[in-house]
N, C-alpha and C positions, 0 to 999 in steps of 0.2 A: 458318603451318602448324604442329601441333602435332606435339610428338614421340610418338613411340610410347611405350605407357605402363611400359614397361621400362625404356626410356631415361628417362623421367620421373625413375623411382623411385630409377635407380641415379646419378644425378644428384646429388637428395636427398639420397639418403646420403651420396657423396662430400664434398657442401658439408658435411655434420655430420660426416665424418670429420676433412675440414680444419679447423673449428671447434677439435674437439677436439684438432688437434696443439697447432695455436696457444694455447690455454689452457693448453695442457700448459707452454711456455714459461714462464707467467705465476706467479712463485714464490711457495707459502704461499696459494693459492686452495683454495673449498670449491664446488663443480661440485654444484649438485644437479638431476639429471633427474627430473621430475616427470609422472607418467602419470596417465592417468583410468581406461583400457578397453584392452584386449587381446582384437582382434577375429580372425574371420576373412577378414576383407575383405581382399581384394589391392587396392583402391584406398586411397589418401591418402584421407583425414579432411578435407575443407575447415577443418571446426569445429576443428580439430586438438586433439580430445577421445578419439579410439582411435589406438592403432597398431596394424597387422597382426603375428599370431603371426611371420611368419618375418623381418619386420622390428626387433621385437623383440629377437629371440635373433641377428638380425645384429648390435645394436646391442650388446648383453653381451658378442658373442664379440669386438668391437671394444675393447673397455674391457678387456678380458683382453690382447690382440694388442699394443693400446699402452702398454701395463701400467701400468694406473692403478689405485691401491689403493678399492676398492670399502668403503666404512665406515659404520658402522649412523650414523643420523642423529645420534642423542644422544651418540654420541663424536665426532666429528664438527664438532657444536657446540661441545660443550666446547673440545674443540683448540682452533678460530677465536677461542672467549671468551677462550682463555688464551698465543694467540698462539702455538700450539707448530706449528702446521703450516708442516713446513718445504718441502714439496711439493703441489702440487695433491692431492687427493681426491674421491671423487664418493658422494654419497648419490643412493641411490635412494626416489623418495617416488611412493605410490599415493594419488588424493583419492577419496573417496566410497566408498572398500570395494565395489568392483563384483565379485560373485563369479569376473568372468574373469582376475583377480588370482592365483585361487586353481588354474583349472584350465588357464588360459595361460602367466602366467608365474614361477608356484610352480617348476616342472618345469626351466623356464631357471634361474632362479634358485639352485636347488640345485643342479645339474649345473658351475653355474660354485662356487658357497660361497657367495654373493654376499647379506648381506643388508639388508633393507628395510623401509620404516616405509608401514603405509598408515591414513590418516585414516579411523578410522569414522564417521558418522552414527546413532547408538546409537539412536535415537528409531525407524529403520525398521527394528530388531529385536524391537520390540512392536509395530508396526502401527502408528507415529504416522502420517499422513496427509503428506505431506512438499512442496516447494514443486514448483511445474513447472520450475527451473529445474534438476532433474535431469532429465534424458531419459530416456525408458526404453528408448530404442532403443540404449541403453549397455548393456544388459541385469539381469540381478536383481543384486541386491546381495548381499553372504558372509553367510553363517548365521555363528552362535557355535563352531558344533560343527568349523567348514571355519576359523576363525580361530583357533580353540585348537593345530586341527593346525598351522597356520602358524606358530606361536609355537614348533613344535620344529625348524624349519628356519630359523630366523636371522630371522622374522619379527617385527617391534614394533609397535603398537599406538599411533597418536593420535587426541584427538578430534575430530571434526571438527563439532561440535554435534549436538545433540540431533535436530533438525529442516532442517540444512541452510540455516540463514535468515541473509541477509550481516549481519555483525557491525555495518556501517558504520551511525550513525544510527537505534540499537534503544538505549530505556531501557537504566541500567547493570543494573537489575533482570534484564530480559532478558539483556541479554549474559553475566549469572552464571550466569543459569540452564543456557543454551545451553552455556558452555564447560562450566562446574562438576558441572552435573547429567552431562553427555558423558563427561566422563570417570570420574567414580565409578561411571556405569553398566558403563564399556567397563573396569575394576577388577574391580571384581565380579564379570562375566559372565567375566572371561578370568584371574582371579587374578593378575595383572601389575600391576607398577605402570606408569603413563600421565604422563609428565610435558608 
C-alpha cells in the first residue's frame, strides 16, 4: 500500500536531511547540489530533473539551519585544489539555464545570500536548433537580459556548450568548438569572465 503523498515527500526530505548531517561529519568535503528545473509541481520528478518551488527553499532553509557555508563554485574549487577546506562546503550548481532558475529560485536565493553557478547552453540564445535530449517540459530557457540580472545577485555563469551535445565520443574539433565557442559567447553576451 502506498503512502499518502505528504508522507512521501516528508520522507524524502528527511532521508536528505540525514544525508546531510552525515556529510557534515565528513571533514574537508566539497557537497555540491546540482539542479535542472524549479517547478511548480507538488509531485517528485521520477526523471529527478525538477524540484518543486517549496521543496526548494525547504532545501536552502535546511543548509542555513545546519550551518553549512554555502560558496560560489569557483572558490570552492580552488579550496579542494589547494587543500584548504577544513570543513565541509556546498555549491549550488544549475545545468541548462532553464529560466525557472531565474523566477524560482533567484528569490530563495537571495533571501538566503546564497550564491550560485548555472551552466548556459549559449547556442539557444541565437536560435541554434538544440538536441531532444533537453525537455521542454523543463520549460524556456534564461534570456541574456534575466542572466545579467542574476550576475548582480551572487550569480556565475558556466558553459555548458554550445548546442547541448554529450562531449563523450565528438571529434576534438567539435569538442573545442562546443566548450570554447560556449563560453566566449556566454563572455561577451554577460561581460564576465567564464572559467
Amino acid at each position: 500500500m502506498r503512502r499518502p503523498r505528504k508522507a512521501r515527500i516528508r520522507r524524502r526530505v528527511a532521508d536528505v536531511a540525514i544525508w546531510l548531517q552525515r556529510r557534515r561529519r565528513t571533514e574537508g568535503k566539497l557537497i555540491v547540489l546540482m539542479y535542472h528545473a524549479i517547478t511548480d509541481a507538488p509531485e517528485p520528478d521520477p526523471a529527478q530533473l525538477t524540484v518543486s518551488k517549496r521543496l526548494f527553499a525547504d532545501q536552502m532553509r535546511w543548509l542555513k539551519e545546519l550551518g553549512y557555508p554555502v560558496v560560489p563554485l569557483p572558490v570552492a574549487a580552488a579550496q579542494l585544489r589547494a587543500c584548504t577546506l577544513d570543513s565541509p562546503v556546498v555549491a549550488l550548481t544549475f545545468d541548462d539555464g532553464y529560466r525557472s532558475v531565474y523566477t524560482h529560485a533567484l528569490p530563495v536565493l537571495a533571501s538566503h545570500g546564497y550564491p550560485a553557478t548555472v551552466f548556459l547552453v549559449s547556442g539557444a540564445q541565437r536560435g541554434v536548433s538544440l538536441p531532444d535530449f533537453m525537455p521542454a517540459r523543463l520549460g524556456l530557457l534564461l534570456g541574456w537580459s534575466e542572466a545579467r540580472e542574476m550576475l548582480r545577485h551572487g550569480i556565475s555563469f558556466g558553459a555548458h556548450g554550445v548546442t547541448h551535445r554529450k562531449l563523450a565520443g565528438l571529434p576534438d574539433h567539435e569538442v573545442a568548438h562546443e566548450v570554447g565557442d560556449s563560453k566566449r559567447e556566454i563572455e561577451d553576451a554577460l561581460s564576465t569572465m567564464v572559467t
